[in-house]
C-alpha positions as protocol buffer text, in pm:
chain_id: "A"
residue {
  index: 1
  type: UNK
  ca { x: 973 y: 1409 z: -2072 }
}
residue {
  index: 2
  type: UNK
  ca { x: 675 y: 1256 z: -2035 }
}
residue {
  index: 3
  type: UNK
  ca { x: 797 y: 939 z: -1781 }
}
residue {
  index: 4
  type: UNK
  ca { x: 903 y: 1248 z: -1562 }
}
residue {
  index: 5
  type: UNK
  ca { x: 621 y: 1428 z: -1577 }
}
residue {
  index: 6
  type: UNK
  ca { x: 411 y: 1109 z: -1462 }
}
residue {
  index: 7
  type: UNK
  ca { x: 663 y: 983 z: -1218 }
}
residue {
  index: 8
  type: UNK
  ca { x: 625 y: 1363 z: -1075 }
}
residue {
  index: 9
  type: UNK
  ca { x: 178 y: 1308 z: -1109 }
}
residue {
  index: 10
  type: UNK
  ca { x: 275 y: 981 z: -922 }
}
residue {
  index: 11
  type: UNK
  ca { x: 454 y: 1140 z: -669 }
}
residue {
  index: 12
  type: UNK
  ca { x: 218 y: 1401 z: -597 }
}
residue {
  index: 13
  type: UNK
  ca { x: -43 y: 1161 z: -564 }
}
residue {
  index: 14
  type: UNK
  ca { x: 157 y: 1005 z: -281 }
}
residue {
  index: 15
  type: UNK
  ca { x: 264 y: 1316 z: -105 }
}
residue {
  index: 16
  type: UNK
  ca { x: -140 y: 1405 z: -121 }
}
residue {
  index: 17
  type: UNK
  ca { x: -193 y: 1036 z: 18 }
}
residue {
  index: 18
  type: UNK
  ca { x: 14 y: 1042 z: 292 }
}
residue {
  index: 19
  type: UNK
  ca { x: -108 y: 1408 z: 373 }
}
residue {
  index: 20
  type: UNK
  ca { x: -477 y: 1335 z: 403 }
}
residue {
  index: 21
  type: UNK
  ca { x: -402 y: 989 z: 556 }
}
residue {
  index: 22
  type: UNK
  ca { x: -235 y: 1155 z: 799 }
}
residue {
  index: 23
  type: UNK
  ca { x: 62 y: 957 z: 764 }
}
residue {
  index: 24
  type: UNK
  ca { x: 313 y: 1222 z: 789 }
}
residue {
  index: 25
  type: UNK
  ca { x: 203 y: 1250 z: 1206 }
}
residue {
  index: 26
  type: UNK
  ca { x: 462 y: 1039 z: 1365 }
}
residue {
  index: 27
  type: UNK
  ca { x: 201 y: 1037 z: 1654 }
}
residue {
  index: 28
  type: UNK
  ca { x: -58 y: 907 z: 1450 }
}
residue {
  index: 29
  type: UNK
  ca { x: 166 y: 581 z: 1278 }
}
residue {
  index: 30
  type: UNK
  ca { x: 308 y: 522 z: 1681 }
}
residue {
  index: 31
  type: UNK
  ca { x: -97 y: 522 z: 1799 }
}
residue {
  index: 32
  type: UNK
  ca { x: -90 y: 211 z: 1528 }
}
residue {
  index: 33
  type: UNK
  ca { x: 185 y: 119 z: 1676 }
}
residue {
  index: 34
  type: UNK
  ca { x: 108 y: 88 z: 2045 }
}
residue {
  index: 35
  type: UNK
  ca { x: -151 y: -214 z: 2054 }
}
residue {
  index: 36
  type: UNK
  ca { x: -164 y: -224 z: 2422 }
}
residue {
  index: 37
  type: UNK
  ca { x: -240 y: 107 z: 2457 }
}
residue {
  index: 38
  type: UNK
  ca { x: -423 y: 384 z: 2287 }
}
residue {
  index: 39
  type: UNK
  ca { x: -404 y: 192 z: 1941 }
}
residue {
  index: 40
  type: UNK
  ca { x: -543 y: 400 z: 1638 }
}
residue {
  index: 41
  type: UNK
  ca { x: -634 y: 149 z: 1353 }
}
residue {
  index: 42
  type: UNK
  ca { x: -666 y: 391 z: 1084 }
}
residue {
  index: 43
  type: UNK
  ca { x: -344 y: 319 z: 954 }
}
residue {
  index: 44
  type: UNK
  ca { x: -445 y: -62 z: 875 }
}
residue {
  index: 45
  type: UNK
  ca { x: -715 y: 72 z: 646 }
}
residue {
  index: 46
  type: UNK
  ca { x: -457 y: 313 z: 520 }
}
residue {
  index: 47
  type: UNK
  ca { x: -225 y: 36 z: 399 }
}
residue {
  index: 48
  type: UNK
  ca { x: -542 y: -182 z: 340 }
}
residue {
  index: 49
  type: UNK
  ca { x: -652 y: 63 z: 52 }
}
residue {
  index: 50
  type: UNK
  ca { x: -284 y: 52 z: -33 }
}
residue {
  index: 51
  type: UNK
  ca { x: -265 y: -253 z: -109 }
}
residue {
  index: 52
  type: UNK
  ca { x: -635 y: -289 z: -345 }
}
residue {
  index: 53
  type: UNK
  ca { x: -473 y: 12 z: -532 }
}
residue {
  index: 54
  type: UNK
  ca { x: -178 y: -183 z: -594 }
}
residue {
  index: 55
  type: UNK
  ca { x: -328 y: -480 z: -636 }
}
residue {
  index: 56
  type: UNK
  ca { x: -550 y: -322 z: -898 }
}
residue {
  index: 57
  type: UNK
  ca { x: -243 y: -128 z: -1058 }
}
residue {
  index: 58
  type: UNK
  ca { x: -28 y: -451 z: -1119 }
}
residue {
  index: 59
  type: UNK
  ca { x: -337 y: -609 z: -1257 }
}
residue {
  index: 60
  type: UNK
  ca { x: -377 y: -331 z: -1567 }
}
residue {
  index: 61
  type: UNK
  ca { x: 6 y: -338 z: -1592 }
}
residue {
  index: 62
  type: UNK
  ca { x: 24 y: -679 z: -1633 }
}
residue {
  index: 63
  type: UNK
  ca { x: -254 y: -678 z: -1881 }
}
residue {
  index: 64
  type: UNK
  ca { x: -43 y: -389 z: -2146 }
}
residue {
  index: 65
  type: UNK
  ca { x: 169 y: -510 z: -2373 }
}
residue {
  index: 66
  type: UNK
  ca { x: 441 y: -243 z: -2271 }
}
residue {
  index: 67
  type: UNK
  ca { x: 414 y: 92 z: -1998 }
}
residue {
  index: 68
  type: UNK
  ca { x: 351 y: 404 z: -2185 }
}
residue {
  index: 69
  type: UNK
  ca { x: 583 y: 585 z: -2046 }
}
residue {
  index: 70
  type: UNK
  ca { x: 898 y: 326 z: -2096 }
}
residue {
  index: 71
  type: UNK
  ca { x: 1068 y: 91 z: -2304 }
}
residue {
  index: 72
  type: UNK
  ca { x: 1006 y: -206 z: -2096 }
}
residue {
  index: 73
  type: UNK
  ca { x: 855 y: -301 z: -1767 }
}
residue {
  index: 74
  type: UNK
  ca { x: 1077 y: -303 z: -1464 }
}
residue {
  index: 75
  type: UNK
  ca { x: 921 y: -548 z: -1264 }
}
residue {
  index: 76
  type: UNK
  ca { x: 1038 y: -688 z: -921 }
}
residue {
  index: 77
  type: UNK
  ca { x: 1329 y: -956 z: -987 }
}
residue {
  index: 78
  type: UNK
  ca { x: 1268 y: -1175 z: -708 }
}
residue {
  index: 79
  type: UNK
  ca { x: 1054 y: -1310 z: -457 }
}
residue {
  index: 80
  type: UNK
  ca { x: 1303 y: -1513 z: -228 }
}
residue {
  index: 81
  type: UNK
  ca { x: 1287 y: -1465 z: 165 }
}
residue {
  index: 82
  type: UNK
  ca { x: 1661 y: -1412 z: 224 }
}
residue {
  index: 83
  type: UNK
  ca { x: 1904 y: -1248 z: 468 }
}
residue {
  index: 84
  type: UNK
  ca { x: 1898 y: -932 z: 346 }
}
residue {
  index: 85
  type: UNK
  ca { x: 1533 y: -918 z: 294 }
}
residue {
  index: 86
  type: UNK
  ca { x: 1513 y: -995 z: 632 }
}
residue {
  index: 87
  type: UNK
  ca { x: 1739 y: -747 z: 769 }
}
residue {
  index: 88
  type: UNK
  ca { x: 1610 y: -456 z: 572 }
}
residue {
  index: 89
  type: UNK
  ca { x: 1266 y: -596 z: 729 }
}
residue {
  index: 90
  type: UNK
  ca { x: 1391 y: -552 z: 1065 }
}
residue {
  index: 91
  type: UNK
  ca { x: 1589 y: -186 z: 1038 }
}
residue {
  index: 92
  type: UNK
  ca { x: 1312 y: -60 z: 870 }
}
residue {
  index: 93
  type: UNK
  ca { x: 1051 y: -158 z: 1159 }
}
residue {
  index: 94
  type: UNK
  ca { x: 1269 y: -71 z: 1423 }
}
residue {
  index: 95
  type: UNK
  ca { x: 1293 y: 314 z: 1316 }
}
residue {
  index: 96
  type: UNK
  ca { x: 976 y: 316 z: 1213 }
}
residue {
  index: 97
  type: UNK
  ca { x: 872 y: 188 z: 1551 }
}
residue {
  index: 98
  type: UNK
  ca { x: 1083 y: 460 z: 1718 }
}
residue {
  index: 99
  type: UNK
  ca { x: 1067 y: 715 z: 1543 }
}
residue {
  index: 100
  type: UNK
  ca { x: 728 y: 723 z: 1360 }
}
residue {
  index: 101
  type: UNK
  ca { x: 875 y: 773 z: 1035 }
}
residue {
  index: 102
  type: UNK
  ca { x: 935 y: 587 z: 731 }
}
residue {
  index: 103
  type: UNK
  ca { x: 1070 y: 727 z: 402 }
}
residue {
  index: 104
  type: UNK
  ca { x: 776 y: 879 z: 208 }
}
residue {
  index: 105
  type: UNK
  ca { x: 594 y: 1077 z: 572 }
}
residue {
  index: 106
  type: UNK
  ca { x: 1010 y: 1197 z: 651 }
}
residue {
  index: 107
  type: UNK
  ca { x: 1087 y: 1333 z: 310 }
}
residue {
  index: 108
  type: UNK
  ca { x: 741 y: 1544 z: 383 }
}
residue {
  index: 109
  type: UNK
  ca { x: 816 y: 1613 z: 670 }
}
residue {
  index: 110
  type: UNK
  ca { x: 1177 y: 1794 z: 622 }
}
residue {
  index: 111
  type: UNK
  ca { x: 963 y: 2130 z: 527 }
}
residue {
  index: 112
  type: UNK
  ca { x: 924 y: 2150 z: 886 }
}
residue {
  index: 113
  type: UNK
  ca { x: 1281 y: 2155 z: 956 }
}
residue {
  index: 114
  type: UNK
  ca { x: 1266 y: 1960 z: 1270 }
}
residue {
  index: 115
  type: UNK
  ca { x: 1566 y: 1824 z: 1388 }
}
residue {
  index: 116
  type: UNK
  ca { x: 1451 y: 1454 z: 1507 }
}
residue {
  index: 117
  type: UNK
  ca { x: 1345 y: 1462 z: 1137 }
}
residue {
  index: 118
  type: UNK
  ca { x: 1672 y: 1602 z: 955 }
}
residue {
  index: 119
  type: UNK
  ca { x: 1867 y: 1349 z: 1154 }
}
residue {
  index: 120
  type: UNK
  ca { x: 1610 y: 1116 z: 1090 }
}
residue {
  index: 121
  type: UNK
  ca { x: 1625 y: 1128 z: 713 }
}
residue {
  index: 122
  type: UNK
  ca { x: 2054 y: 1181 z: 741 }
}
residue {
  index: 123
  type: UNK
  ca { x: 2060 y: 830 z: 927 }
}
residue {
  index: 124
  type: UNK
  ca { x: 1845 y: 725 z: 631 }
}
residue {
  index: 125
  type: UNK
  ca { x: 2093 y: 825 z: 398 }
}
residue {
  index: 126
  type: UNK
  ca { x: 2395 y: 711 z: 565 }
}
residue {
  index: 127
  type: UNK
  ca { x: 2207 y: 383 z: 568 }
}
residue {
  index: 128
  type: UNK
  ca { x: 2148 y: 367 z: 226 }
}
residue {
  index: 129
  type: UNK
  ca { x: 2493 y: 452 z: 140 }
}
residue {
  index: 130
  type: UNK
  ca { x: 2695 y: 183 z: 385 }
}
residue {
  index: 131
  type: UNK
  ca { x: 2383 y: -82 z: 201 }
}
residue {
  index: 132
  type: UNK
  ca { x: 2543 y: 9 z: -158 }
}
residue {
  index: 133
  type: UNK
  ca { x: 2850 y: -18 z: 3 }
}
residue {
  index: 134
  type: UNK
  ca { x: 2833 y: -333 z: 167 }
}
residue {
  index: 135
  type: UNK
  ca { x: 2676 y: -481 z: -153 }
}
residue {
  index: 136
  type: UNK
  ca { x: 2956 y: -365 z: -376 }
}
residue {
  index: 137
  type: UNK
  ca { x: 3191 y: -525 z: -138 }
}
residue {
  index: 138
  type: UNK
  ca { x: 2999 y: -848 z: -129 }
}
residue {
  index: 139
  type: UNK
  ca { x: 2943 y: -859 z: -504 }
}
residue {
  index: 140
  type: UNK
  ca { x: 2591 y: -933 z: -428 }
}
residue {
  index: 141
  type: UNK
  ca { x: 2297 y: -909 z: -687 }
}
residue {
  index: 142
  type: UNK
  ca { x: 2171 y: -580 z: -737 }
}
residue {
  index: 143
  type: UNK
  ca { x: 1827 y: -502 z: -552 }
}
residue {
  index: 144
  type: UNK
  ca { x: 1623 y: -496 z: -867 }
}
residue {
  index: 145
  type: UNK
  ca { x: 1668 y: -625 z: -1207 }
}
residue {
  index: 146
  type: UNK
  ca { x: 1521 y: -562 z: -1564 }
}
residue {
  index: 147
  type: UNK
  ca { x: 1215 y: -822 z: -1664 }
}
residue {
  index: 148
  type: UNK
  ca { x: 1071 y: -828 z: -1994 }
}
residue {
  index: 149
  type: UNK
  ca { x: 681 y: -848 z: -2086 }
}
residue {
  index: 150
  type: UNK
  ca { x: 772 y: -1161 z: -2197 }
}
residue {
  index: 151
  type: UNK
  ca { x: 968 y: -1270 z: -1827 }
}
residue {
  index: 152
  type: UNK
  ca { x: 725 y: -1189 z: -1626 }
}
């Protein structure tokens, strides 16, 4: 109970984030966006302050002998540039480049009930599905993997 109600704290946190960032505005992450034209820089201090947080997070992870809310850490498995890193890369910046939108600011942004952002977040889906597909059909690795304190 209590991994779900931090992963929910977490979650909030991130919803409140993107919110007061102003993240969810598809305008606002396409002003970022358009760097020959009316370019809007906040979201490069946005992900900036992202990434310290993180940075900072991983840091007092690291440091524990074990989460508190889990049996073990789950850390990331790998750290190779490879094909599929690569095209994930490249899908993901293309809708977010057309659209605005990437998965945190669309699940918002379905209380609005707007239909570029319902189709939006079904062409997410889909997309997620024919990945797990495609990987079960490949027999490739599975995205993430289980890492001991004492792995990693």
């Amino acid at each position: 109970m209590a991994q779900i109600l931090a992963t929910l704290a977490a979650g909030i946190v991130f919803g409140f984030g993107l919110l007061i960032s102003g993240m969810v505005n598809p305008q606002k992450v396409l002003g970022f966006l358009d760097i020959f034209g009316a370019w809007d820089p906040s979201l490069a201090v946005v992900m900036a302050v992202a990434l310290v947080i993180t940075y900072a997070g991983y840091a007092v992870a690291r440091g524990r002998a074990g989460p508190l809310f889990a049996d073990r850490h789950f850390w990331p498995a790998g750290s190779m540039i490879d094909r599929n890193l690569v095209a994930g890369a490249a899908l993901f910046g293309a809708g977010w480049g057309l659209v605005g939108l990437c998965p945190g600011p669309a699940l918002e942004n379905l209380v609005t009930l707007s239909p570029q952002v319902l189709l939006f977040v079904a062409a997410m889906i889909v997309g997620m599905i024919a990945r797990d597909a495609l990987a079960r059909r490949e027999g490739s690795r599975p995205v993430a993997s289980v890492q001991t304190a004492a792995d990693g």
